[in-house]
N, C-alpha and C positions, 0 to 999 in steps of 0.2 A: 504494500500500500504506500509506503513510504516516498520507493523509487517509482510509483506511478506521480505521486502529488509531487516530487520534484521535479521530473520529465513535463509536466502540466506547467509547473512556475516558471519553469525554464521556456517551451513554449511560449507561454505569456507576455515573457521578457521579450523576447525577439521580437513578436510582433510589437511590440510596441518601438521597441529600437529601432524596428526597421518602419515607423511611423502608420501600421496600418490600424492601432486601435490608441486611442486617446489616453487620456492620465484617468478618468472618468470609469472606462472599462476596464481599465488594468485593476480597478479597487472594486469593480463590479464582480470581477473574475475572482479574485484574490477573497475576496468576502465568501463567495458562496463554495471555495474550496475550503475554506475554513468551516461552515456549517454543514458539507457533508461529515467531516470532520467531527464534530463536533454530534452527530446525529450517531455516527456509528459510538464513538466514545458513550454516549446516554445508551444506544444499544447492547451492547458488549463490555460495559461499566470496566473491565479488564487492564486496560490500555493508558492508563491517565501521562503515563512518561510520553506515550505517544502523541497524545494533543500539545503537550509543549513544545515538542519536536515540530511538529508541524507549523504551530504559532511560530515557532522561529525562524523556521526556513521561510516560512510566508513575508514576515517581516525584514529577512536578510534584501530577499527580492524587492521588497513594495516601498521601502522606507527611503533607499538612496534613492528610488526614482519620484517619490514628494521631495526629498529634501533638494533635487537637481533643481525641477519646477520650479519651487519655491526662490530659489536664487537667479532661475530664469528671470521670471515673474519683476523679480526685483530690479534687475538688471536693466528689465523695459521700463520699469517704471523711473528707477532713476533717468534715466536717456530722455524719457519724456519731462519729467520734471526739469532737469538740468537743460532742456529746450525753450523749453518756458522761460526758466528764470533769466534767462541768458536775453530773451525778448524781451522779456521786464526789465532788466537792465538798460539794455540800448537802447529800451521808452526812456528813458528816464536820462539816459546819459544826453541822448535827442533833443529833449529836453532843455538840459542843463547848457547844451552849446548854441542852440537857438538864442536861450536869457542871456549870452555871454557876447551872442552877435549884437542884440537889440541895445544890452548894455555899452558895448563898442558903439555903435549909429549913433545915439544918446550923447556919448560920454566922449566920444572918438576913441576913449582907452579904456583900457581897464587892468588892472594892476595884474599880475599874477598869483599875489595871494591869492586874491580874491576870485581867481579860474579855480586853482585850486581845489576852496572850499565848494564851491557853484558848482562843481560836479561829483560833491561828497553830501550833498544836501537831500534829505527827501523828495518824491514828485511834488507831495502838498507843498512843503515852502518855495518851489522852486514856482509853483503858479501862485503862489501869494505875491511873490515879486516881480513877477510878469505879469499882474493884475494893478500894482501898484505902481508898476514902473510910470504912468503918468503924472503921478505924485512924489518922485523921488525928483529931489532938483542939484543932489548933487551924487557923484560916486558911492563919498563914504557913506550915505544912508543905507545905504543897502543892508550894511556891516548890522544892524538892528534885526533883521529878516537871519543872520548867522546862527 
């Protein structure tokens, strides 16, 4: 019985490795080799070293192949996230070098500190001062928005 249920896991594995059954069926598969398992053991009460043998080799199989997933899984999500933020950023940076053009038109200059900070600053303050730049009448005002 033994060398059948691992001929069966082994089985299992392949097809999955070789992408023809999902992470879904492989735990579909792997479940219900465990409850014949588990039906004979209730039948033949005999056996009980046998059901842990089984749980184990069930889990030698099943376990690496969630825990691969799971750092798949994660791998896309970072990539996706680190997409994003990387957008977010360059809104922002976008931003920050527009107020520094508008600043310059204004100002004709604008000091370097002051680039600087103007591109270390939040989205919100950076359109607080792009909403105010009407009312600023000289450079160092700005330094108040810092």
């Amino acid at each position: 019985m033994l060398e059948l249920i691992e001929k069966t896991l082994k089985a299992i594995d392949k097809a999955y490795n070789d992408g023809r059954i999902e992470i879904e069926d492989y735990d579909e598969m792997t479940t219900v080799i465990e409850n014949i398992n588990a039906y004979f053991i209730n039948m033949y009460g005999k056996y009980n070293e046998f059901e842990l043998e089984v749980q184990e080799m069930v889990k030698s199989f099943y376990d690496p192949r969630i825990e691969a997933k799971g750092v798949e899984k994660g791998k896309k999500e970072g990539k996706i996230e680190g997409k994003i933020e990387g957008k977010i950023e360059g809104k922002i940076e976008g931003k920050a070098e527009m107020l520094v053009k508008l600043l310059a038109k204004k100002f004709n200059k604008v000091p370097d500190d002051y680039k600087k900070i103007l591109m270390k600053l939040p989205e919100e303050r950076l359109e607080t001062i792009a909403i105010e730049i009407f009312n600023i009448n000289d450079i160092k005002e700005i330094e108040k928005y810092f």
